[in-house]
N, CA, C and O atoms as a printed pandas DataFrame, in Angstrom:
     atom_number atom_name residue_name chain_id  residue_number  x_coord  y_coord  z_coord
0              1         N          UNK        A               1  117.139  164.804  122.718
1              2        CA          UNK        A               1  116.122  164.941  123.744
2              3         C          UNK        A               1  115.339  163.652  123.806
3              4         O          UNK        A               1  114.784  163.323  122.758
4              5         N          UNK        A               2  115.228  163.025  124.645
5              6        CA          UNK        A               2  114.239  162.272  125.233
6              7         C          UNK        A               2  113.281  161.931  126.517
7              8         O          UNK        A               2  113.624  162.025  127.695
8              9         N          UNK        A               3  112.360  161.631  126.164
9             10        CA          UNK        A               3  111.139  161.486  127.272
10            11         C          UNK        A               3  111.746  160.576  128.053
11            12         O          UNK        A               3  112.543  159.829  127.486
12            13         N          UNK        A               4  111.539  160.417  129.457
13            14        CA          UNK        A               4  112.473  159.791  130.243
14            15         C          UNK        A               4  111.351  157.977  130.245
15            16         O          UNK        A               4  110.989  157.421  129.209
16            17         N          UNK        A               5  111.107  157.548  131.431
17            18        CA          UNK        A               5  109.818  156.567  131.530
18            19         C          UNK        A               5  108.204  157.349  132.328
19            20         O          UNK        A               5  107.232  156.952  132.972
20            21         N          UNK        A               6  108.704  158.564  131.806
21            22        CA          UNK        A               6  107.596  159.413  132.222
22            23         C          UNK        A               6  106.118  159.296  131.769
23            24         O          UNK        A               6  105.120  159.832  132.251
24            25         N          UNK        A               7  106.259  158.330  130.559
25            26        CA          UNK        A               7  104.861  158.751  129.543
26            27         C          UNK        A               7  104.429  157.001  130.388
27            28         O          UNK        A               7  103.472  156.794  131.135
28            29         N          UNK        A               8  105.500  155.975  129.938
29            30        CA          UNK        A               8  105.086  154.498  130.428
30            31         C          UNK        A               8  104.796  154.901  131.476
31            32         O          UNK        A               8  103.572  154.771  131.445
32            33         N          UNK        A               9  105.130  155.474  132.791
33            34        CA          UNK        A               9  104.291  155.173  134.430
34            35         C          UNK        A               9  103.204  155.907  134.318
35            36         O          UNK        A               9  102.271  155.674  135.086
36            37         N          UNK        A              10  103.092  156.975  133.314
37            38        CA          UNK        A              10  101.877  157.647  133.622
38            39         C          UNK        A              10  101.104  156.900  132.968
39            40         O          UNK        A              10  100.003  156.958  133.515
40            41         N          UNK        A              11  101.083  156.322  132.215
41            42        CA          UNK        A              11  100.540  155.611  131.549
42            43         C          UNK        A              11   99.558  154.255  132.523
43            44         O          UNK        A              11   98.329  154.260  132.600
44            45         N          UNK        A              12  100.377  153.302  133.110
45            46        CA          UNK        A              12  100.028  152.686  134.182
46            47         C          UNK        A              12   98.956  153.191  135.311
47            48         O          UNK        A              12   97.976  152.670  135.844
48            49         N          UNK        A              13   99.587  154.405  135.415
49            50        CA          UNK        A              13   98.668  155.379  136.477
50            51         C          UNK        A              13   97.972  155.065  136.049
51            52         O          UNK        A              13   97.330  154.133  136.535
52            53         N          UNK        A              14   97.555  155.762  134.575
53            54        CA          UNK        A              14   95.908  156.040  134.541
54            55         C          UNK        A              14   95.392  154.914  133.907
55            56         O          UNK        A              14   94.409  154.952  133.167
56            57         N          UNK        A              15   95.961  154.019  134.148
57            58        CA          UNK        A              15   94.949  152.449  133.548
58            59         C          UNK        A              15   94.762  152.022  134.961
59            60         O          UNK        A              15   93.618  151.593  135.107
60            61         N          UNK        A              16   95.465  151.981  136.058
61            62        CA          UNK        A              16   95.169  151.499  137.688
62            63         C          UNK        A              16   93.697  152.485  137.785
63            64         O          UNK        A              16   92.597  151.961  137.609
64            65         N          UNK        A              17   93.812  153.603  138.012
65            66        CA          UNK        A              17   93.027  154.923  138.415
66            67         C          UNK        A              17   91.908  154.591  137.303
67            68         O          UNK        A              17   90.807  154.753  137.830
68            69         N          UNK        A              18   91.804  154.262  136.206
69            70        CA          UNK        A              18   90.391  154.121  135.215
70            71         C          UNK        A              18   89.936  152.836  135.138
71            72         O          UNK        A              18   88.930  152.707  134.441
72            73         N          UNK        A              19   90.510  151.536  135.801
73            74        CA          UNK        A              19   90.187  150.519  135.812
74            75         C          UNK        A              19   89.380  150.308  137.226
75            76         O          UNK        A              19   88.306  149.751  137.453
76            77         N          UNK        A              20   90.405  151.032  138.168
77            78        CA          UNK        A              20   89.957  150.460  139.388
78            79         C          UNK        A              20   89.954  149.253  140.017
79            80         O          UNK        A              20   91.039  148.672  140.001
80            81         N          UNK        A              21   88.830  148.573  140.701
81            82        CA          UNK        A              21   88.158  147.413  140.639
82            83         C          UNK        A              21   88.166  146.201  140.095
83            84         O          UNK        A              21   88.127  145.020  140.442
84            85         N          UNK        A              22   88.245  147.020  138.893
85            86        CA          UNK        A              22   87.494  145.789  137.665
86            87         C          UNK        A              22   89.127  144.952  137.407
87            88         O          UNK        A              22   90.264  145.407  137.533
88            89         N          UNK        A              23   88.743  143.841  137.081
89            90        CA          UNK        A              23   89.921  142.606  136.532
90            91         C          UNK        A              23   90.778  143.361  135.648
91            92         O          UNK        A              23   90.325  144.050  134.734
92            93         N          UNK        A              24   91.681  143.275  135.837
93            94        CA          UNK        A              24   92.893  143.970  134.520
94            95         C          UNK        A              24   93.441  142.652  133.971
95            96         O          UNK        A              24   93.043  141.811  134.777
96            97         N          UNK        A              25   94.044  142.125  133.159
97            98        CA          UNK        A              25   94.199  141.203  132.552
98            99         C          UNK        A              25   95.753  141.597  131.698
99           100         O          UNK        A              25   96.041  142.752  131.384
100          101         N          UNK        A              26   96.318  140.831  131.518
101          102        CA          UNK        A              26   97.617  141.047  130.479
102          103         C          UNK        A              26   97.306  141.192  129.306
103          104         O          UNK        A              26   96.347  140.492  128.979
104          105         N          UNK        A              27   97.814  141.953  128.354
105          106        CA          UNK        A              27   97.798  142.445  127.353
106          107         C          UNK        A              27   96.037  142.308  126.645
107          108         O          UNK        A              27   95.469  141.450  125.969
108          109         N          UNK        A              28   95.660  143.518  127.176
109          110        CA          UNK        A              28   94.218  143.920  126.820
110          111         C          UNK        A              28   93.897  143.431  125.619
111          112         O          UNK        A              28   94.645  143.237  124.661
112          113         N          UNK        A              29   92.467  143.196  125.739
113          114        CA          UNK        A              29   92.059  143.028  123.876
114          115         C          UNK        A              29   90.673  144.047  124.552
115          116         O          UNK        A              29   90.342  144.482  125.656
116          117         N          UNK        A              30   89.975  144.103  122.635
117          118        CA          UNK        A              30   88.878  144.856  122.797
118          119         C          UNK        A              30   88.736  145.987  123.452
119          120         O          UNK        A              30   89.817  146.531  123.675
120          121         N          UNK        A              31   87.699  146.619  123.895
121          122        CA          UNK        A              31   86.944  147.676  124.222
122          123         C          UNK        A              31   88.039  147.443  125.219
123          124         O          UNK        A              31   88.996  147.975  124.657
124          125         N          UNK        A              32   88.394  147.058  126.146
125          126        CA          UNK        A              32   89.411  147.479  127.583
126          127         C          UNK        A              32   90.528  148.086  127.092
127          128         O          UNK        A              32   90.973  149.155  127.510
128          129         N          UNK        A              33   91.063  147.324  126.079
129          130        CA          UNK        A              33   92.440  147.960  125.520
130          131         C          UNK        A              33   92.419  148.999  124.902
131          132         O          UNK        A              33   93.384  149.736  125.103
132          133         N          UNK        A              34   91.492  149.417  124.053
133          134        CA          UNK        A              34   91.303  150.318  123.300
134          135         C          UNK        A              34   90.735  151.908  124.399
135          136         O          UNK        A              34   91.052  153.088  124.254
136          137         N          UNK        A              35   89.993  151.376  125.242
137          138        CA          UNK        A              35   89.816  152.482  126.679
138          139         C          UNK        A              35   91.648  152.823  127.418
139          140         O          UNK        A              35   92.376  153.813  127.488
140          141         N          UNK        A              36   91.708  151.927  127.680
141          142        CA          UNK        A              36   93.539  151.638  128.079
142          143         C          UNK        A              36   94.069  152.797  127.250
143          144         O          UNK        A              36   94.066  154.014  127.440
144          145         N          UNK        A              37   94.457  152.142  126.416
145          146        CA          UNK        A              37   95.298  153.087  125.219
146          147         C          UNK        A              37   94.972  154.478  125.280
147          148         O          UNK        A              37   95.660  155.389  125.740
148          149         N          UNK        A              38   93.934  154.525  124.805
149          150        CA          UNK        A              38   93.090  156.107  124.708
150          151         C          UNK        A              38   93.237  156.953  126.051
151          152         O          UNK        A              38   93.589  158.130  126.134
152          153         N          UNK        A              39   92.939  156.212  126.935
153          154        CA          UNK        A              39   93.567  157.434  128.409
154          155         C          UNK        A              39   95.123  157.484  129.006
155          156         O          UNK        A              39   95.538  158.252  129.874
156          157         N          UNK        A              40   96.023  156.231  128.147
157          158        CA          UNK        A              40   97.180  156.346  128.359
158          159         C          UNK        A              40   97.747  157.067  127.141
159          160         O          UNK        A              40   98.842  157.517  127.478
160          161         N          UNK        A              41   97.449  157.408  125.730
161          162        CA          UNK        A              41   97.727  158.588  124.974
162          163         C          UNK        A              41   97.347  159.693  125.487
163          164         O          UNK        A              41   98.203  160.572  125.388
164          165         N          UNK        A              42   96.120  160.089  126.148
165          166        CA          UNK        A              42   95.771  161.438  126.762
166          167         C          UNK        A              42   96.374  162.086  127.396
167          168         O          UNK        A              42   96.591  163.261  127.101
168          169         N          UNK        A              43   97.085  161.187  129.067
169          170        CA          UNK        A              43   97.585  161.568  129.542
170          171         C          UNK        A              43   99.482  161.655  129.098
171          172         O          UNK        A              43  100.048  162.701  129.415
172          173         N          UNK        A              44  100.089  160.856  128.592
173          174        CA          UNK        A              44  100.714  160.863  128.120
174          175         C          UNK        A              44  101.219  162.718  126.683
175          176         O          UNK        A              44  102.258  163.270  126.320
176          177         N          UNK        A              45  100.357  162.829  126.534
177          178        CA          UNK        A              45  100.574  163.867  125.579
178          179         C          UNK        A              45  100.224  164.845  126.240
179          180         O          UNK        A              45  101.068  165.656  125.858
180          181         N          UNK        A              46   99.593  165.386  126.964
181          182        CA          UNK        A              46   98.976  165.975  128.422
182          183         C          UNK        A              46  100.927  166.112  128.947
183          184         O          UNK        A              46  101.842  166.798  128.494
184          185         N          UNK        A              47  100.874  165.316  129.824
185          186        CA          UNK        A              47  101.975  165.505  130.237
186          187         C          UNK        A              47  103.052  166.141  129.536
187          188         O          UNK        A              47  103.510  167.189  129.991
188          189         N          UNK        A              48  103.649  165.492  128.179
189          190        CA          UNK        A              48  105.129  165.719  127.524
190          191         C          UNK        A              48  104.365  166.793  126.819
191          192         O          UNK        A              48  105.355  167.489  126.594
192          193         N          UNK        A              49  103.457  167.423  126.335
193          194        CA          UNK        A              49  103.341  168.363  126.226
194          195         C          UNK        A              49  103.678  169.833  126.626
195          196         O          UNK        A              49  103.926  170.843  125.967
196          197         N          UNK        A              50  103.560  169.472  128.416
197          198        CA          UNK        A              50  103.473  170.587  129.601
198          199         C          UNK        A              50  105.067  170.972  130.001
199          200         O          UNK        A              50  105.458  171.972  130.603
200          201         N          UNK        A              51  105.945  169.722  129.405
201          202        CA          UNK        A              51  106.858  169.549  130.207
202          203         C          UNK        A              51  108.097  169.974  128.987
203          204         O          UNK        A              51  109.166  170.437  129.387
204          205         N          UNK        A              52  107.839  169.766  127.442
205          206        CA          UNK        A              52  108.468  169.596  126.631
206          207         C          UNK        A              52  107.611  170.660  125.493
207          208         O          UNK        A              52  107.237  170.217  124.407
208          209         N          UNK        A              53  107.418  171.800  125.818
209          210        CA          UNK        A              53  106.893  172.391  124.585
210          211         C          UNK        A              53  107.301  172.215  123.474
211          212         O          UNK        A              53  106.652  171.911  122.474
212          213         N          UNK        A              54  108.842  172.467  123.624
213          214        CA          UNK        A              54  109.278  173.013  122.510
214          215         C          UNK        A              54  109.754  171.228  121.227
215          216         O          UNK        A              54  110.327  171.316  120.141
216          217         N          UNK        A              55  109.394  170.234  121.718
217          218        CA          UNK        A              55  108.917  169.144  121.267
218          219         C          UNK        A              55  107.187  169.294  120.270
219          220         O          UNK        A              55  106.077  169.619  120.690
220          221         N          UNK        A              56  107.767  168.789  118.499
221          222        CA          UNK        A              56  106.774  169.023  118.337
222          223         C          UNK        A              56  105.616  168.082  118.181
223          224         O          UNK        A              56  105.746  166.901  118.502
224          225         N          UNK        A              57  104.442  168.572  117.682
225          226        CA          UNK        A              57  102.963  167.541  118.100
226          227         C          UNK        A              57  103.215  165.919  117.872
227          228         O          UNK        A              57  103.074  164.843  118.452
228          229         N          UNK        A              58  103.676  166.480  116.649
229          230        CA          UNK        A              58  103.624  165.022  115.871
230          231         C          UNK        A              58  104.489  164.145  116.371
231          232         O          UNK        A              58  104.090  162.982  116.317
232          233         N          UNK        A              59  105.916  164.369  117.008
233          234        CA          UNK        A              59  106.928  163.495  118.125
234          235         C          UNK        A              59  105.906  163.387  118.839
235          236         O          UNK        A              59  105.284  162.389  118.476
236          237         N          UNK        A              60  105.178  164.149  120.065
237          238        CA          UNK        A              60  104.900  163.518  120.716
238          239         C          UNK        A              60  103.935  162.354  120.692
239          240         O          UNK        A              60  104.105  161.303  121.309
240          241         N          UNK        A              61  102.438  162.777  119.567
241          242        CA          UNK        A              61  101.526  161.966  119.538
242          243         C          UNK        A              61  102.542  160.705  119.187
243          244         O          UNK        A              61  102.428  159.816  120.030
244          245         N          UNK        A              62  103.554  160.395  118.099
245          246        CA          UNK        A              62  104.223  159.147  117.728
246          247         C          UNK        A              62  104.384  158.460  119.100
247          248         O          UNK        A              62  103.657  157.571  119.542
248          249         N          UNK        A              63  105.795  159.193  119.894
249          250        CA          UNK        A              63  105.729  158.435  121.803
250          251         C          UNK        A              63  104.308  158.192  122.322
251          252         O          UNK        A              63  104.039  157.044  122.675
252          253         N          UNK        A              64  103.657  158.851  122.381
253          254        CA          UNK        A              64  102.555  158.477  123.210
254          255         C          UNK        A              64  101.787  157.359  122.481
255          256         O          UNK        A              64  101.373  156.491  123.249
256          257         N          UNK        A              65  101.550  157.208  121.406
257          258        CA          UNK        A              65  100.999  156.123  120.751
258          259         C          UNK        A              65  101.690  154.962  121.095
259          260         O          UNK        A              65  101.027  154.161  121.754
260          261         N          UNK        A              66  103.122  154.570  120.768
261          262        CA          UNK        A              66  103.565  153.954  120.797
262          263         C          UNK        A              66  103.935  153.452  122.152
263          264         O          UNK        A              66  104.110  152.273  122.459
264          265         N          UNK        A              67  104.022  154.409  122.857
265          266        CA          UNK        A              67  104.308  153.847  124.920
266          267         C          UNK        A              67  102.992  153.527  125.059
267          268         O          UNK        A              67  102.844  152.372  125.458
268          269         N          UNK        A              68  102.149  154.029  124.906
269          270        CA          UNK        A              68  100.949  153.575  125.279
270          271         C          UNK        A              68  100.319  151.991  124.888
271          272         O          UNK        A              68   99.998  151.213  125.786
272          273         N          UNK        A              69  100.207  151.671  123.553
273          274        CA          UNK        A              69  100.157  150.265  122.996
274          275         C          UNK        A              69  101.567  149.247  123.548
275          276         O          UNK        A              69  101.501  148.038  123.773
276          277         N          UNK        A              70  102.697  150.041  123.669
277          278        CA          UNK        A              70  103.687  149.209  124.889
278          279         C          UNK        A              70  103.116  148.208  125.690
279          280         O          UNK        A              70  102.852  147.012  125.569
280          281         N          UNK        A              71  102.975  149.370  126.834
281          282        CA          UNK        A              71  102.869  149.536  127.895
282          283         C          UNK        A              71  101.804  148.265  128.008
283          284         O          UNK        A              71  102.092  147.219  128.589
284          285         N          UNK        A              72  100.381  148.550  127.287
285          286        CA          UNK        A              72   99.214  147.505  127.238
286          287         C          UNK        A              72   99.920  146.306  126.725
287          288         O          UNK        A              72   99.533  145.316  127.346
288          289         N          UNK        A              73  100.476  146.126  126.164
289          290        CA          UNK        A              73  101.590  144.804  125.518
290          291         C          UNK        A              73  102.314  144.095  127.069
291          292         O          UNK        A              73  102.287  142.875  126.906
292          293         N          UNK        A              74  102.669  144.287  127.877
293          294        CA          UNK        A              74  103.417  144.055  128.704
294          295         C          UNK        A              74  103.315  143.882  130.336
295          296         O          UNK        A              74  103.999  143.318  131.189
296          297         N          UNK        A              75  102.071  144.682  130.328
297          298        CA          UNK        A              75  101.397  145.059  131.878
298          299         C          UNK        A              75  100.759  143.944  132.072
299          300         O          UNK        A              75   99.928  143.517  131.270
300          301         N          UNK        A              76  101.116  143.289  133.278
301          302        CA          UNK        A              76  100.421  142.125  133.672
302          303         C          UNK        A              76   99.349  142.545  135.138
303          304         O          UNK        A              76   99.423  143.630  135.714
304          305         N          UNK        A              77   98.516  141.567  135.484
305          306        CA          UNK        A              77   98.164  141.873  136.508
306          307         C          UNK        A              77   98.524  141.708  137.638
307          308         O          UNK        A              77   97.952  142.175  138.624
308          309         N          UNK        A              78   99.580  140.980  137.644
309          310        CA          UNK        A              78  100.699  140.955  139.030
310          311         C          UNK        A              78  101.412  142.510  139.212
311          312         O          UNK        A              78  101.580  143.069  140.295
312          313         N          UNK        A              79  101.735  142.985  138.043
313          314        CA          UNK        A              79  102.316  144.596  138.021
314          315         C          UNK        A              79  100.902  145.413  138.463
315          316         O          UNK        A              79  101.015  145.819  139.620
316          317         N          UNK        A              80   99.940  145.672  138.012
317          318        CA          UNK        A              80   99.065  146.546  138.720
318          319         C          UNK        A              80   98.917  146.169  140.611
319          320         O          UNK        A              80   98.936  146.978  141.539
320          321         N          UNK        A              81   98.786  144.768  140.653
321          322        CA          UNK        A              81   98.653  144.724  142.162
322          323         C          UNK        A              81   99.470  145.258  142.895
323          324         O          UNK        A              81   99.277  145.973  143.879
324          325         N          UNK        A              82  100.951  144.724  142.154
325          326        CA          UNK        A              82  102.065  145.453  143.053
326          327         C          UNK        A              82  102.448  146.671  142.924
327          328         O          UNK        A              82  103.447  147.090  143.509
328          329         N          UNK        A              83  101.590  147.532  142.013
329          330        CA          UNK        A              83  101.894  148.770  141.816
330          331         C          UNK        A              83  100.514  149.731  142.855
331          332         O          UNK        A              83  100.718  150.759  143.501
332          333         N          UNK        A              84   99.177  148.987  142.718
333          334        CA          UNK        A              84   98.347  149.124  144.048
334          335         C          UNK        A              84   98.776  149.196  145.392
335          336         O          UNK        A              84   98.596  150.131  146.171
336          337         N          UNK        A              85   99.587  147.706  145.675
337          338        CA          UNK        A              85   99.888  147.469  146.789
338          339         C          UNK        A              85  101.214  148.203  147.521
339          340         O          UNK        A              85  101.505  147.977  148.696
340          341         N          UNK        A              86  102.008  149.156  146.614
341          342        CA          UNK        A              86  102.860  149.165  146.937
342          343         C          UNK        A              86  102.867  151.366  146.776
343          344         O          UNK        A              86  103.898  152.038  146.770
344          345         N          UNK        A              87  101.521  151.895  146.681
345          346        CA          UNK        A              87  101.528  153.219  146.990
346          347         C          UNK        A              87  101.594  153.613  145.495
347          348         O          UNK        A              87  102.117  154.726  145.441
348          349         N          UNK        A              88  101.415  153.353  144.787
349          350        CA          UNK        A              88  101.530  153.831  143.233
350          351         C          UNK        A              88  103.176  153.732  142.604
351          352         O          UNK        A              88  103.565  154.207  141.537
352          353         N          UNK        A              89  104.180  152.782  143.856
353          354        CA          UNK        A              89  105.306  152.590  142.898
354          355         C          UNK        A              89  105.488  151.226  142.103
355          356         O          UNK        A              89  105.167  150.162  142.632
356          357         N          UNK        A              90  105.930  151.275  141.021
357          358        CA          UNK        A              90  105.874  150.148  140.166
358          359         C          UNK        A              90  107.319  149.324  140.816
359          360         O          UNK        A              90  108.117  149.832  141.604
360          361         N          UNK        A              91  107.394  147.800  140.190
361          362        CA          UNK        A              91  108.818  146.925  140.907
362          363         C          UNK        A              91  109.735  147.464  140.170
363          364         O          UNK        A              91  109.534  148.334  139.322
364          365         N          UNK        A              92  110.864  146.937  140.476
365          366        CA          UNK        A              92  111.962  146.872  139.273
366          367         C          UNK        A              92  112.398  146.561  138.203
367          368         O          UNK        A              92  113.227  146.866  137.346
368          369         N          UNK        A              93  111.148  145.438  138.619
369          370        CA          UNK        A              93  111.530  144.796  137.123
370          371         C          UNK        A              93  110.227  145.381  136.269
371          372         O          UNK        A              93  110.473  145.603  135.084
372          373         N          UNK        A              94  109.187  145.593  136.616
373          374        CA          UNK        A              94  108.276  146.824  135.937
374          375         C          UNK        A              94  109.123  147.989  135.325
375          376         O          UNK        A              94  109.032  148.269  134.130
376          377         N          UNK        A              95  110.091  148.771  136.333
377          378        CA          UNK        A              95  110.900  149.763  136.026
378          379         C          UNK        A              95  111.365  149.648  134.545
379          380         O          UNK        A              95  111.200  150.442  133.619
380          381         N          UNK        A              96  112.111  148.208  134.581
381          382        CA          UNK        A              96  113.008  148.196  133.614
382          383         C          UNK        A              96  112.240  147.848  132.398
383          384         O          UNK        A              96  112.832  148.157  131.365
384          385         N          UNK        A              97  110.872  147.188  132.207
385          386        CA          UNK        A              97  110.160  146.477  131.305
386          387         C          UNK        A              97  110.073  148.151  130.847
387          388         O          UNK        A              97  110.675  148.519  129.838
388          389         N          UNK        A              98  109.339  149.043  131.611
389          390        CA          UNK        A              98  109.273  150.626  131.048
390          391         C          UNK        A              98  110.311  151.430  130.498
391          392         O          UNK        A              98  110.157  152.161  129.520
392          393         N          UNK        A              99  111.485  151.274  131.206
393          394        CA          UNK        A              99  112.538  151.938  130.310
394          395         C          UNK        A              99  112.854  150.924  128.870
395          396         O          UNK        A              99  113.190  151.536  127.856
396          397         N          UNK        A             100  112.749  149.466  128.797
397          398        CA          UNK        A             100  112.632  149.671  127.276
398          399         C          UNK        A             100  111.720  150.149  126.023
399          400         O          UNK        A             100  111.971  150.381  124.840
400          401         N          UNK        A             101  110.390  150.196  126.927
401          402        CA          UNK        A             101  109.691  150.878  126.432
402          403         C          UNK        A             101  109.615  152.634  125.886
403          404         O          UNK        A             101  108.880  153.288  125.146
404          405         N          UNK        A             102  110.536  152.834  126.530
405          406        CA          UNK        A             102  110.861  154.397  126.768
406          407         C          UNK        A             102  111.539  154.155  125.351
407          408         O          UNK        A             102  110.886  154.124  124.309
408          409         N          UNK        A             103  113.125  153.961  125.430
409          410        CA          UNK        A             103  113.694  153.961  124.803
410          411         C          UNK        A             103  113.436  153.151  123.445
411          412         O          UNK        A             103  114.273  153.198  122.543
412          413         N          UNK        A             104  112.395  152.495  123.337
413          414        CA          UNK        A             104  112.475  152.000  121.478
414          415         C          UNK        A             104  111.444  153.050  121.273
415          416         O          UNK        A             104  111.320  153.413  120.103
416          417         N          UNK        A             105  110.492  153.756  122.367
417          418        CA          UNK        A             105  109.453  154.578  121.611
418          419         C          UNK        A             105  110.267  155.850  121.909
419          420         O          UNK        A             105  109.476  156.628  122.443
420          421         N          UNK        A             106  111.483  156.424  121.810
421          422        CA          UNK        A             106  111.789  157.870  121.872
422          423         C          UNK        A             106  112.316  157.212  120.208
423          424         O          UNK        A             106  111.799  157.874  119.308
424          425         N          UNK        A             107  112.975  156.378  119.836
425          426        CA          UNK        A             107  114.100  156.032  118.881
426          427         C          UNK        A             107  112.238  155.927  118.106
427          428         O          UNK        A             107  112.152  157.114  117.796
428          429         N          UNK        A             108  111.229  155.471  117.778
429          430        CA          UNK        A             108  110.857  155.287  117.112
430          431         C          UNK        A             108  110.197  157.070  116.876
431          432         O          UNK        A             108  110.305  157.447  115.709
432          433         N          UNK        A             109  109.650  157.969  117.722
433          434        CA          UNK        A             109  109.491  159.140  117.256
434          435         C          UNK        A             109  110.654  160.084  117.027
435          436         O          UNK        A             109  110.504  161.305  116.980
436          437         N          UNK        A             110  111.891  159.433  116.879
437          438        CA          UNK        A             110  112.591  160.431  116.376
438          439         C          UNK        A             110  113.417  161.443  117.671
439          440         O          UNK        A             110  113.980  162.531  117.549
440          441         N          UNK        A             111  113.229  160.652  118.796
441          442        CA          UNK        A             111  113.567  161.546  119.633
442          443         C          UNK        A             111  115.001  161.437  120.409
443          444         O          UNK        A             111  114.831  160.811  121.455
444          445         N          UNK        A             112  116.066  161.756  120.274
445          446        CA          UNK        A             112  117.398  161.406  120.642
446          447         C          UNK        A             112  118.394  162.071  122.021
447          448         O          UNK        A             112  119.539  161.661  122.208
């Protein structure tokens, strides 16, 4: 079983949607990243929770930790614009930066 790039876009979501406005910057430091992270684990476990019961806590918190600190690793601010500008879909090459993200964080919680 594995989480598809479901946890990485939601993830994005809710850093576009909690940032807003404000400057996003590549790979967060401080108080931004640490806000980042924290609402991209929320929703993230939120989600694969709803979707994957029978997945247990501790897999998921591992994925969500780990897509989440990804995700902030990698997200530039050219990807939020074009993920603004473009209706909430991310590029392709965003796509693909997320599916490796997917896949080293299913292999790192154990999830196959």
């Amino acid at each position: 079983m594995r989480f598809g790039r479901f946890a990485a876009v939601s993830a994005i979501a809710v850093a576009v949607g909690m940032l807003g406005s404000q400057t996003v910057l590549a790979q967060l430091t401080g108080h931004d990243r640490q806000e980042f992270v924290q609402a991209a684990i929320s929703s993230c476990t939120k989600g694969a929770t709803a979707d994957h019961p029978e997945v247990p806590a501790e897999k998921i918190a591992t994925y969500c930790t780990c897509s989440a600190n990804a995700v902030a690793d990698v997200t530039t601010m050219a990807d939020v614009e074009y993920i603004n500008s473009h209706g909430g879909t991310p590029s392709e090459d965003y796509q693909k930066r997320m599916k490796t993200v997917a896949i080293a964080c299913n292999a790192k919680a154990g999830l196959h």
